[in-house]
C-alpha positions as protocol buffer text, in pm:
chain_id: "A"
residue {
  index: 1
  type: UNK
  ca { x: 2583 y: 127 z: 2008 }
}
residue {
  index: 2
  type: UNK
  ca { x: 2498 y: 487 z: 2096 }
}
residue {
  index: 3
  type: UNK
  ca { x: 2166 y: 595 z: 2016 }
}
residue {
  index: 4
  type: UNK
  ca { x: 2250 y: 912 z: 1946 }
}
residue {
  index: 5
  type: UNK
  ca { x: 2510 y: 863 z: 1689 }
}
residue {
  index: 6
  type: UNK
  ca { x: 2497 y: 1071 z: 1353 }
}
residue {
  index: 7
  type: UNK
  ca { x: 2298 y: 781 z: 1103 }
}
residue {
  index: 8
  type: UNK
  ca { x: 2384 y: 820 z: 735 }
}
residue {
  index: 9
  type: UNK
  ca { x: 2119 y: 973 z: 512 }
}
residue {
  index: 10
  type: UNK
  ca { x: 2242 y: 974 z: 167 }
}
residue {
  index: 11
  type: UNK
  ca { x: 2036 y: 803 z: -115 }
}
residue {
  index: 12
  type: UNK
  ca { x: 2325 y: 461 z: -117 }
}
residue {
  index: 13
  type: UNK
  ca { x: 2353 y: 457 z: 220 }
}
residue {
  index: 14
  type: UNK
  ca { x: 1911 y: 404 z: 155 }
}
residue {
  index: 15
  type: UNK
  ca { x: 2014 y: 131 z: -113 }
}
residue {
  index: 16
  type: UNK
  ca { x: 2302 y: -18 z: 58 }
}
residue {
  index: 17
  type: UNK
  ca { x: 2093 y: -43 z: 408 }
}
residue {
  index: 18
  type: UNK
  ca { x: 1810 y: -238 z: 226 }
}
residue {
  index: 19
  type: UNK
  ca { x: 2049 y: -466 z: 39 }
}
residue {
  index: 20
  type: UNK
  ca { x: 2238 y: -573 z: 334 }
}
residue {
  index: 21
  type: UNK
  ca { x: 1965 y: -612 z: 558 }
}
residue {
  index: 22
  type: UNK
  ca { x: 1724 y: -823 z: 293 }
}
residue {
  index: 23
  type: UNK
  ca { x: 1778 y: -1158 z: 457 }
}
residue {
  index: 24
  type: UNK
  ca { x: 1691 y: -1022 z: 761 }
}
residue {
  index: 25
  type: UNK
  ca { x: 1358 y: -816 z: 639 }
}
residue {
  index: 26
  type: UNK
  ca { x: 1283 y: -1144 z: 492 }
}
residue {
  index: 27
  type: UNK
  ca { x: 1315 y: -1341 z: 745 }
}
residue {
  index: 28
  type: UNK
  ca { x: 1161 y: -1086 z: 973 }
}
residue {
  index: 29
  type: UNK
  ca { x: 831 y: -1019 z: 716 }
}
residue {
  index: 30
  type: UNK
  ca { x: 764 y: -1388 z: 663 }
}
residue {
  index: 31
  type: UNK
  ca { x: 746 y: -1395 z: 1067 }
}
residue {
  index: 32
  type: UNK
  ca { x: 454 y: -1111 z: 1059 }
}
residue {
  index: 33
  type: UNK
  ca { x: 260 y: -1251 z: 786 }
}
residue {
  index: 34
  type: UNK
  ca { x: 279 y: -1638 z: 1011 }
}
residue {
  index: 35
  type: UNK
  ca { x: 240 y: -1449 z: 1309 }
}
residue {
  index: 36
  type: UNK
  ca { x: -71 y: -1316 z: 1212 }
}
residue {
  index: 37
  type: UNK
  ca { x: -247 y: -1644 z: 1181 }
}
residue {
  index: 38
  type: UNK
  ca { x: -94 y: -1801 z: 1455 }
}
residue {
  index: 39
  type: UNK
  ca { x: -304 y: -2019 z: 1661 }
}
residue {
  index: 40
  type: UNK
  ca { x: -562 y: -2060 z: 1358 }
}
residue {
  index: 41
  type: UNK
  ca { x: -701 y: -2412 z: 1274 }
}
residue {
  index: 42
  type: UNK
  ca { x: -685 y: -2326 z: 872 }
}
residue {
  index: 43
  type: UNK
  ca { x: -347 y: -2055 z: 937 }
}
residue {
  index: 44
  type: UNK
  ca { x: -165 y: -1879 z: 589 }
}
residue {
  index: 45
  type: UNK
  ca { x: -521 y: -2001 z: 417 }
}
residue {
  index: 46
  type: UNK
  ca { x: -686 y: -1727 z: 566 }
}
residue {
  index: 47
  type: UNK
  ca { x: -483 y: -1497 z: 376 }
}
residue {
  index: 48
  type: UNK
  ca { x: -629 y: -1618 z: 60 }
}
residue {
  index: 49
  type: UNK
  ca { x: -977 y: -1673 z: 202 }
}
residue {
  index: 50
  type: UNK
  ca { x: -1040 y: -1297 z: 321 }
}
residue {
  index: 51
  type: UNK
  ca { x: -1026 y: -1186 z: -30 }
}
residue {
  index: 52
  type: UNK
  ca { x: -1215 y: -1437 z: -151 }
}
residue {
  index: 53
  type: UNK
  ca { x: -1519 y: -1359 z: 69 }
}
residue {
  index: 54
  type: UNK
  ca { x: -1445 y: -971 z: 68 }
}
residue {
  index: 55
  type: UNK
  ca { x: -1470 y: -1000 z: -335 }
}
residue {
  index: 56
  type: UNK
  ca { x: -1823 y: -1229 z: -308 }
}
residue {
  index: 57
  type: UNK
  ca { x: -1943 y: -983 z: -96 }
}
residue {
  index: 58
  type: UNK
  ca { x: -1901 y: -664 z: -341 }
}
residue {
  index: 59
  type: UNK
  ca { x: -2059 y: -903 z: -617 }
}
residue {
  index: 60
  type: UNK
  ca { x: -2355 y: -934 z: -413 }
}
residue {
  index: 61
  type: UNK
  ca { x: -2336 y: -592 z: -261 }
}
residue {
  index: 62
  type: UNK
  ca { x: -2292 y: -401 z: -563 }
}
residue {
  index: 63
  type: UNK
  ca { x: -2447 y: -621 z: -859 }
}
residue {
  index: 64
  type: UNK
  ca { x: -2767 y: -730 z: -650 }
}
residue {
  index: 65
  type: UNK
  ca { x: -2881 y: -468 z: -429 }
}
residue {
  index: 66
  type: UNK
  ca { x: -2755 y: -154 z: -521 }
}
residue {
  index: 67
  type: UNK
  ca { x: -2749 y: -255 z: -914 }
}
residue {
  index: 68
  type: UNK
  ca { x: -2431 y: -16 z: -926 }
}
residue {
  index: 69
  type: UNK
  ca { x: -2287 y: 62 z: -1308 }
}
residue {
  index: 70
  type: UNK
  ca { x: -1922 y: 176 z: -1381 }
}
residue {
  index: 71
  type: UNK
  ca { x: -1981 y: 459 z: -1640 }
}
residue {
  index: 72
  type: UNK
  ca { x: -1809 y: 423 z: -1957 }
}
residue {
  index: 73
  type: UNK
  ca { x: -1757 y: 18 z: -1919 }
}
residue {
  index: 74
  type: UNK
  ca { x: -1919 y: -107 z: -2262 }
}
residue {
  index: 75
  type: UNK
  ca { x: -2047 y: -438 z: -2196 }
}
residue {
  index: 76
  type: UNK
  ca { x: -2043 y: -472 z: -1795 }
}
residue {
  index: 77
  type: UNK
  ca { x: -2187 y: -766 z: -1681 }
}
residue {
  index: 78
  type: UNK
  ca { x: -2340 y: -741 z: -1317 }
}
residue {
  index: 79
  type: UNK
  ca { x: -2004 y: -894 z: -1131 }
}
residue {
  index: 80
  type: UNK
  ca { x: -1792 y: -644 z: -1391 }
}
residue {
  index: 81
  type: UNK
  ca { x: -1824 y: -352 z: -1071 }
}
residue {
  index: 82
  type: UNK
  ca { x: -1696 y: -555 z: -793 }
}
residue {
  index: 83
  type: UNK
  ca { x: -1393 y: -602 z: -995 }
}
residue {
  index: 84
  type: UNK
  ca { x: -1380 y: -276 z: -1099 }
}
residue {
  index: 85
  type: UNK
  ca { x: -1409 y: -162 z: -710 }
}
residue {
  index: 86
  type: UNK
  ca { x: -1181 y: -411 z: -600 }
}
residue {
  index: 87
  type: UNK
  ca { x: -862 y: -297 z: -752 }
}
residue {
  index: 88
  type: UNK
  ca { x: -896 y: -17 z: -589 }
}
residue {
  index: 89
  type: UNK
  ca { x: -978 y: -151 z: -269 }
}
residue {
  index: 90
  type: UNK
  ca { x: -700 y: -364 z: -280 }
}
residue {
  index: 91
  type: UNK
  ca { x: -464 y: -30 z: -371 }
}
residue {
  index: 92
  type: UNK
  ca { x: -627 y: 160 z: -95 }
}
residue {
  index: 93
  type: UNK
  ca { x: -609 y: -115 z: 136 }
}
residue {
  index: 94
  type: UNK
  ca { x: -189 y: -187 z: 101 }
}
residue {
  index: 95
  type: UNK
  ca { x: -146 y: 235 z: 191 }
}
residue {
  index: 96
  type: UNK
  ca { x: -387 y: 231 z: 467 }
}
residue {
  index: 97
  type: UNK
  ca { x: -250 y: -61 z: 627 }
}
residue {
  index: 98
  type: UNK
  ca { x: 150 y: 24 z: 607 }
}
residue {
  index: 99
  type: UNK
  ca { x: 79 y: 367 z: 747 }
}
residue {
  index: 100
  type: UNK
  ca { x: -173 y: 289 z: 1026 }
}
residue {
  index: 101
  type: UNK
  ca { x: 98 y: 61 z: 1132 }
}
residue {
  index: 102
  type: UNK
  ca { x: 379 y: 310 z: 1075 }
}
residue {
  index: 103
  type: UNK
  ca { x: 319 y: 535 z: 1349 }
}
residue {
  index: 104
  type: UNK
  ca { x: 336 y: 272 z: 1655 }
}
residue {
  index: 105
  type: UNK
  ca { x: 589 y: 19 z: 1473 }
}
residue {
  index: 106
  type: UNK
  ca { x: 922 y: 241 z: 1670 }
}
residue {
  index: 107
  type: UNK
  ca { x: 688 y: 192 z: 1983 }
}
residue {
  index: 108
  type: UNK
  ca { x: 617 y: -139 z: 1969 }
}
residue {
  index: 109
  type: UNK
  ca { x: 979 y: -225 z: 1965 }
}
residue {
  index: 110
  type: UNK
  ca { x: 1123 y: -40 z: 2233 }
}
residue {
  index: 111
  type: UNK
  ca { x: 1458 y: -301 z: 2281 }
}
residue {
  index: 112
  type: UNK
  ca { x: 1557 y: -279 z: 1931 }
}
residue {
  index: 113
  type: UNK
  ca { x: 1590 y: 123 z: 2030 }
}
residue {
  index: 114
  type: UNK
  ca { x: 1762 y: 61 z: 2356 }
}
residue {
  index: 115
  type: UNK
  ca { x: 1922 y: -220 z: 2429 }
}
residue {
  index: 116
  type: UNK
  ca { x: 2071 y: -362 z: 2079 }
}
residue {
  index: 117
  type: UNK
  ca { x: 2218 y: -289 z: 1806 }
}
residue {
  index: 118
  type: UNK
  ca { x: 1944 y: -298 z: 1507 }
}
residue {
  index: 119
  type: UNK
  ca { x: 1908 y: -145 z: 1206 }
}
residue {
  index: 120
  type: UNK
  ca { x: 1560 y: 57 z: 1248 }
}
residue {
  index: 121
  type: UNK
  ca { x: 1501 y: 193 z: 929 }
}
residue {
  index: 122
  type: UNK
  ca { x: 1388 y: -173 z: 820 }
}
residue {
  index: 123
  type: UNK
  ca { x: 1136 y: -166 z: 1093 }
}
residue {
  index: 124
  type: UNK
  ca { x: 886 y: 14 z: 837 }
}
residue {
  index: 125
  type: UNK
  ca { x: 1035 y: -227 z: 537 }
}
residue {
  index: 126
  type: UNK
  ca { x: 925 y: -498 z: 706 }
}
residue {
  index: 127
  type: UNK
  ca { x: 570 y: -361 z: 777 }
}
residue {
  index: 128
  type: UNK
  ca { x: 508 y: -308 z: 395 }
}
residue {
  index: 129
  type: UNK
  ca { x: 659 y: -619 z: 309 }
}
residue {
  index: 130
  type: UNK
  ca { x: 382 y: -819 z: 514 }
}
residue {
  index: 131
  type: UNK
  ca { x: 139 y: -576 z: 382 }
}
residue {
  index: 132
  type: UNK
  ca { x: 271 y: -667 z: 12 }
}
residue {
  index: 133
  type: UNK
  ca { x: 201 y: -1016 z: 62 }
}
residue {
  index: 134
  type: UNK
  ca { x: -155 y: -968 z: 149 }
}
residue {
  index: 135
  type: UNK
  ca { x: -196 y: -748 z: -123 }
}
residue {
  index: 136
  type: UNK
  ca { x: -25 y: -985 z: -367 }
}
residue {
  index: 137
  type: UNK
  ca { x: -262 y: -1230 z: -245 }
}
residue {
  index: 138
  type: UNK
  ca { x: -587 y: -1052 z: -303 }
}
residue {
  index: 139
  type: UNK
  ca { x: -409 y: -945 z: -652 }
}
residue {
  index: 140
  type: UNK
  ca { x: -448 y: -1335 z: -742 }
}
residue {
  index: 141
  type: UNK
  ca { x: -791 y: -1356 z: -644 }
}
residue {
  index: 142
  type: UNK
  ca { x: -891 y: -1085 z: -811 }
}
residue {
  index: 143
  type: UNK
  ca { x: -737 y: -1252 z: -1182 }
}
residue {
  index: 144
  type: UNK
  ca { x: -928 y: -1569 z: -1112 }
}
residue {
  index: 145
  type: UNK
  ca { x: -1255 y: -1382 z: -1023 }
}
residue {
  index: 146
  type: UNK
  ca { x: -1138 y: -1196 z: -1360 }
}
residue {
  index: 147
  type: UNK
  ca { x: -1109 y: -1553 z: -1565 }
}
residue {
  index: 148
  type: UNK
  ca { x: -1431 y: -1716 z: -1420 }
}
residue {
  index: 149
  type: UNK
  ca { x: -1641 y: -1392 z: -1500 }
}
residue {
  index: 150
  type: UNK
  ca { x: -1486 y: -1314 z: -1856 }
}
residue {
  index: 151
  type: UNK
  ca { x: -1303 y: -1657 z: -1948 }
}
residue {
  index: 152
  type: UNK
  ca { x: -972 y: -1428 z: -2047 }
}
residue {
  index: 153
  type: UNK
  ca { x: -703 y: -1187 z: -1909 }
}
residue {
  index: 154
  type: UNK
  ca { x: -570 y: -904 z: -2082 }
}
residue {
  index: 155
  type: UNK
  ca { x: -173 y: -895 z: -2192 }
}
residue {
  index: 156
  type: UNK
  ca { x: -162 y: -588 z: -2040 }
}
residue {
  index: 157
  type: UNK
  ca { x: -139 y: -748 z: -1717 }
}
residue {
  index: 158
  type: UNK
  ca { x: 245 y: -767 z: -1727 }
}
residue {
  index: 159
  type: UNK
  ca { x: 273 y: -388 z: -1683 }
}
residue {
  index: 160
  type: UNK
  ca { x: 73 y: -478 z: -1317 }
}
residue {
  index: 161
  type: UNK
  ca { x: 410 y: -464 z: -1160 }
}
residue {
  index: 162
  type: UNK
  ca { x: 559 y: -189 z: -1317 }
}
residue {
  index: 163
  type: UNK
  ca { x: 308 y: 54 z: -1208 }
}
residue {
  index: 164
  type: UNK
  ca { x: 214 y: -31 z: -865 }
}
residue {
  index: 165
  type: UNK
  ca { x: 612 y: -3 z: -809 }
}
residue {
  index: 166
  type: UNK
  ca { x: 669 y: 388 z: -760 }
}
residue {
  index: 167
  type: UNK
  ca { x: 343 y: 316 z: -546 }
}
residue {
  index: 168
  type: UNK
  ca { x: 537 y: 74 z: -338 }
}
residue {
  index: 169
  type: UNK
  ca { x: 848 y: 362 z: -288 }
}
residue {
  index: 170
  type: UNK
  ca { x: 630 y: 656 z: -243 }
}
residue {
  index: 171
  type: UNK
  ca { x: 443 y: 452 z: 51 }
}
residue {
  index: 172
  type: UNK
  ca { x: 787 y: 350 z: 222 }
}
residue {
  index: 173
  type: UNK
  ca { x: 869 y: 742 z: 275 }
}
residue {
  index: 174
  type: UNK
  ca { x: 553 y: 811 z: 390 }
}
residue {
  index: 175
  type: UNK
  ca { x: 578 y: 487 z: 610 }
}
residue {
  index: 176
  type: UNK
  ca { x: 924 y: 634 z: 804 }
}
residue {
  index: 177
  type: UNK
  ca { x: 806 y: 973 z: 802 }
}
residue {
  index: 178
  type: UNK
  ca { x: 516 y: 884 z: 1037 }
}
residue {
  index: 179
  type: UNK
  ca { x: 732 y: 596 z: 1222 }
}
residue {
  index: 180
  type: UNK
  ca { x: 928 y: 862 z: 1325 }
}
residue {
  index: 181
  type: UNK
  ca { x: 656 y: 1094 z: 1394 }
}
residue {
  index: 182
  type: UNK
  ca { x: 454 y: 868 z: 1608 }
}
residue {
  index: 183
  type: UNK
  ca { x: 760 y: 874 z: 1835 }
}
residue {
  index: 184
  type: UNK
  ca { x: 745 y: 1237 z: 1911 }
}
residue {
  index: 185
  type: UNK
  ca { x: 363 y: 1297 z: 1876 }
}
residue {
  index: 186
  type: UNK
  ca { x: 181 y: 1029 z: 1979 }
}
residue {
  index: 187
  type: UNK
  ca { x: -176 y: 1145 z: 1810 }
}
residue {
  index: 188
  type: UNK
  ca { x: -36 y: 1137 z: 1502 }
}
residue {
  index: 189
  type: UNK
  ca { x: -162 y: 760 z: 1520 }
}
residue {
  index: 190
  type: UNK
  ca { x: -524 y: 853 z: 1586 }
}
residue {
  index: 191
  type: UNK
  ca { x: -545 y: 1111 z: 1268 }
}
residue {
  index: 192
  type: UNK
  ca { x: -390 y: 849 z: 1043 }
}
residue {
  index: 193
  type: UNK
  ca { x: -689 y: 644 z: 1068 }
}
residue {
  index: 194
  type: UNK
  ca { x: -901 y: 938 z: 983 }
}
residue {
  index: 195
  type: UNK
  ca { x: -677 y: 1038 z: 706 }
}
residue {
  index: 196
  type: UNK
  ca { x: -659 y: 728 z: 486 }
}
residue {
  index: 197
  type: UNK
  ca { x: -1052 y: 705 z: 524 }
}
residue {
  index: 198
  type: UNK
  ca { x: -1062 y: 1041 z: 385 }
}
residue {
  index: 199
  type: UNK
  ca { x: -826 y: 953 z: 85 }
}
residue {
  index: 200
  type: UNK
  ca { x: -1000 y: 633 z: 41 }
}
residue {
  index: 201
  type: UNK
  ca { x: -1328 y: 806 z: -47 }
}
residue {
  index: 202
  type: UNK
  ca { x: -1145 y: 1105 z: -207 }
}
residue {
  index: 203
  type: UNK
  ca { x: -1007 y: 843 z: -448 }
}
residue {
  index: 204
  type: UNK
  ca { x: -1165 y: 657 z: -787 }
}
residue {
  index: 205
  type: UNK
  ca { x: -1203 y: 369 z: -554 }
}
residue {
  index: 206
  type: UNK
  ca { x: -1619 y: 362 z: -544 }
}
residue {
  index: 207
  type: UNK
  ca { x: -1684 y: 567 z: -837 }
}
residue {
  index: 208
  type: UNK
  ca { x: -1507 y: 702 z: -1124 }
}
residue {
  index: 209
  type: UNK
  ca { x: -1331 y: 1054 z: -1172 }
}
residue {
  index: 210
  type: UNK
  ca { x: -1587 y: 1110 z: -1423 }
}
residue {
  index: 211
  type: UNK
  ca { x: -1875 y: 1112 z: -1149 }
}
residue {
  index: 212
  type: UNK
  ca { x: -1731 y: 1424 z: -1043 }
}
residue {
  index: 213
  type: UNK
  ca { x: -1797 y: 1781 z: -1146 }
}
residue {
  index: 214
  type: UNK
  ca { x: -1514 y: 1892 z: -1391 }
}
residue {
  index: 215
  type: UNK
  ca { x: -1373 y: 2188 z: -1152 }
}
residue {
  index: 216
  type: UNK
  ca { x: -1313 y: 1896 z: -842 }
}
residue {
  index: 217
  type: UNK
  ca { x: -1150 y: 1646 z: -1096 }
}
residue {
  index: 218
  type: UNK
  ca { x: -793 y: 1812 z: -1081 }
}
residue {
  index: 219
  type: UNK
  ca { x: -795 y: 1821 z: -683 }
}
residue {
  index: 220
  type: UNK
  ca { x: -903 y: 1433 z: -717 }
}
residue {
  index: 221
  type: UNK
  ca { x: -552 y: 1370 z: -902 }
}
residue {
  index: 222
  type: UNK
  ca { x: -362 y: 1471 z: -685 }
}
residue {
  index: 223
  type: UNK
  ca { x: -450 y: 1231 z: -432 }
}
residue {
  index: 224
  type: UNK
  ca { x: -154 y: 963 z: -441 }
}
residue {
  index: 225
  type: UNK
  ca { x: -397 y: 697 z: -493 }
}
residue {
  index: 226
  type: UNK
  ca { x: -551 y: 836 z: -832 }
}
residue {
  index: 227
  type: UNK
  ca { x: -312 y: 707 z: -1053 }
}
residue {
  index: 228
  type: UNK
  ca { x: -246 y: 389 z: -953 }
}
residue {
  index: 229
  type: UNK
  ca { x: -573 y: 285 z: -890 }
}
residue {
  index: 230
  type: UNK
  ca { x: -669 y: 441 z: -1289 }
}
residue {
  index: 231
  type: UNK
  ca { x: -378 y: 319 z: -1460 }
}
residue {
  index: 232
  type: UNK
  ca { x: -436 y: -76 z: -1246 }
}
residue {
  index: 233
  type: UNK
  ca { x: -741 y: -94 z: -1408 }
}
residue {
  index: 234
  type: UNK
  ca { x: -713 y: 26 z: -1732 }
}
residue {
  index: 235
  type: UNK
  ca { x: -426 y: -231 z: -1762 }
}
residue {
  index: 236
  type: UNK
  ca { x: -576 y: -533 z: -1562 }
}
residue {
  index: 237
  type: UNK
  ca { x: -964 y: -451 z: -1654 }
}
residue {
  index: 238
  type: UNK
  ca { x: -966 y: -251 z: -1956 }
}
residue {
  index: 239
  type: UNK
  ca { x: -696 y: -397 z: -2103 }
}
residue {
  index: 240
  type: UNK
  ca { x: -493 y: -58 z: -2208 }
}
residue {
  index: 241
  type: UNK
  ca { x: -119 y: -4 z: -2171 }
}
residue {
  index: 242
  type: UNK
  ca { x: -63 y: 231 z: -1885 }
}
residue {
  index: 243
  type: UNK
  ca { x: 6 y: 668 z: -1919 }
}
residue {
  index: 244
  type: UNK
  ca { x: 387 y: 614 z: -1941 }
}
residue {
  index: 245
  type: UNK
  ca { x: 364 y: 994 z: -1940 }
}
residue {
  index: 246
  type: UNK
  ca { x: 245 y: 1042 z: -1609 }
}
residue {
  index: 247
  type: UNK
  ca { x: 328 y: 721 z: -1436 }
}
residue {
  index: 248
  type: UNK
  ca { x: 685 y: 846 z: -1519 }
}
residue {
  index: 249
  type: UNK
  ca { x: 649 y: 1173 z: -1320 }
}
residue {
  index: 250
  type: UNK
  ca { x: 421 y: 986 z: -1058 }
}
residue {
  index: 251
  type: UNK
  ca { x: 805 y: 772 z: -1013 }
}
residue {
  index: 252
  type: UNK
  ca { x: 991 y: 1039 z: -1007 }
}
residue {
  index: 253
  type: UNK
  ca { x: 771 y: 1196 z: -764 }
}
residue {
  index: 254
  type: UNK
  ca { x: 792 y: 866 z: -559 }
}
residue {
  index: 255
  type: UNK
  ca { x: 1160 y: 836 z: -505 }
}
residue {
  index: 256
  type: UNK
  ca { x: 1247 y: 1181 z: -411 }
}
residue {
  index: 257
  type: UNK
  ca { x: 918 y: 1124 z: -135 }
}
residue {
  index: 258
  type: UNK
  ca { x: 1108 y: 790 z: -63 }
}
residue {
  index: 259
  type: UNK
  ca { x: 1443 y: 976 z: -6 }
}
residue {
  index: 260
  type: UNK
  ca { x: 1314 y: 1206 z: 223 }
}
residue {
  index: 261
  type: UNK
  ca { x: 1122 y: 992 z: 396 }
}
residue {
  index: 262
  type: UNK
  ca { x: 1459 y: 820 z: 508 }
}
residue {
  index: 263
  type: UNK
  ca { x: 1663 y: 1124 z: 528 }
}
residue {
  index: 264
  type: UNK
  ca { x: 1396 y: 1222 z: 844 }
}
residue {
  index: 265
  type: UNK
  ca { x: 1384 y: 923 z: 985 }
}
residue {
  index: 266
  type: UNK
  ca { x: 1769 y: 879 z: 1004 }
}
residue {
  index: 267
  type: UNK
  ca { x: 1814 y: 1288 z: 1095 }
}
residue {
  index: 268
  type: UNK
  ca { x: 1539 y: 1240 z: 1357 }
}
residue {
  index: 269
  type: UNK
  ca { x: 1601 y: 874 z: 1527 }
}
residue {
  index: 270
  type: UNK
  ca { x: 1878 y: 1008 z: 1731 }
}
residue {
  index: 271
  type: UNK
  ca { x: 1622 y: 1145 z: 2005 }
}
residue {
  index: 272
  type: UNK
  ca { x: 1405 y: 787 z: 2014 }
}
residue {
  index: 273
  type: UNK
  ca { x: 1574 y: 671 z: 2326 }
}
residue {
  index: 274
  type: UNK
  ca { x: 1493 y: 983 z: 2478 }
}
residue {
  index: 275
  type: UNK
  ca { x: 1197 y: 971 z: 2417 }
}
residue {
  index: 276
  type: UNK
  ca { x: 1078 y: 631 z: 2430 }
}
């Protein structure tokens, strides 16, 4: 295969690459999240474990020495914060980790440029699927911690997966935007770091909009985190049904960042062998 053929860039060719190739991003994901533990004594537990002691300490962190309050939760309950802070951790933490990765993943596998043929636009897929899992996995501790602090969940859990989906897209284009740009510019992987630590605490992850000043609110919003984060917990903490309104433009927002996320990588990959 040349590496410097012409790669398709429509929106179906985007569908059609991801449906053909989802045995092998299977495949290829479940080997990343194993791979991580490999060599462990307790192995795939620690996925669950992490969580687990990540959440205790926030309880303790949070509840017991800083005494920390969400404002405008009626009725919280010492452990009620941590909760509160986790979901957003927990969003934050799927976005930093799929594009920290994203800039070194066309790098790191240097043969699948050269010397075979390979479809590298899953290269990214395959990150955030891994990353999913993880995220999935801190998801289900963070019901039970939910159920052993208030002994119930809110309905309004079932629209969990509907709104951390456009997430999901909008973070695959940004994830082959900078797989491709950590090709050509290899700094970009040192900023990215900086960057999501920036959005992390520019984000309702640690405190609520509301502890801003009015005037900064708006800017706050438009960090791609905002949302999700606010519309995860008022459906998984507060128990109300998500802005349909805005989570609808936040999709719409998503896919076209998703489209031309791919369009770049696929107009751009033609110069990776050169390169690499």
């Amino acid at each position: 295969m040349n590496p410097h053929t012409k790669q398709p860039s429509s929106f179906y060719s985007l569908l059609s690459s991801l449906r053909t190739n989802g045995q092998l991003i299977k495949q290829m994901a479940k080997r990343e999240v194993i791979g991580r533990y490999k060599g462990s004594a307790m192995g795939l537990l620690w996925s669950f474990l992490n969580p687990v002691f990540m959440l205790v300490i926030y309880t303790f962190v949070f509840s017991v020495v800083f005494k920390a309050r969400w404002s405008g939760f009626e009725g919280e309950t010492k452990t009620q914060f941590a909760v509160v802070l986790f979901v957003g951790m927990i969003v934050h933490a799927l976005f930093a980790e799929v594009l920290n990765r994203a800039p070194g993943i066309i790098i790191a596998n240097t043969n699948y440029v050269k010397k075979i043929v390979f479809p590298l636009e899953i290269l990214p897929v395959i990150s955030l699927m891994a990353a999913l899992f993880h995220s999935l996995i801190s998801f289900l501790v963070l019901l039970i911690a939910f159920v052993l602090f208030n002994g119930y969940l809110h309905w309004t859990i079932i629209f969990a997966p509907v709104i951390i989906l456009p997430f999901v897209i909008m973070t695959m284009g940004f994830a082959w935007i900078f797989a491709s740009l950590g090709v050509y510019l290899r700094d970009i992987g040192q900023t990215i770091g900086i960057l999501m630590t920036v959005l992390g605490f520019l984000a309702p992850v640690f405190y609520p909009i509301s502890a801003l000043p009015e005037k900064f609110q708006p800017y706050m919003k438009l960090n791609p985190l905002t949302l999700i984060i606010e519309e995860e917990r008022a459906a998984l903490i507060f128990g109300r049904q998500p802005d349909w309104s805005g989570l609808t433009m936040y999709s719409l927002i998503a896919i076209a960042i998703c489209w031309m996320g791919y369009v770049w990588f696929q107009k751009t990959r033609r110069g990776f062998a050169d390169v690499l």
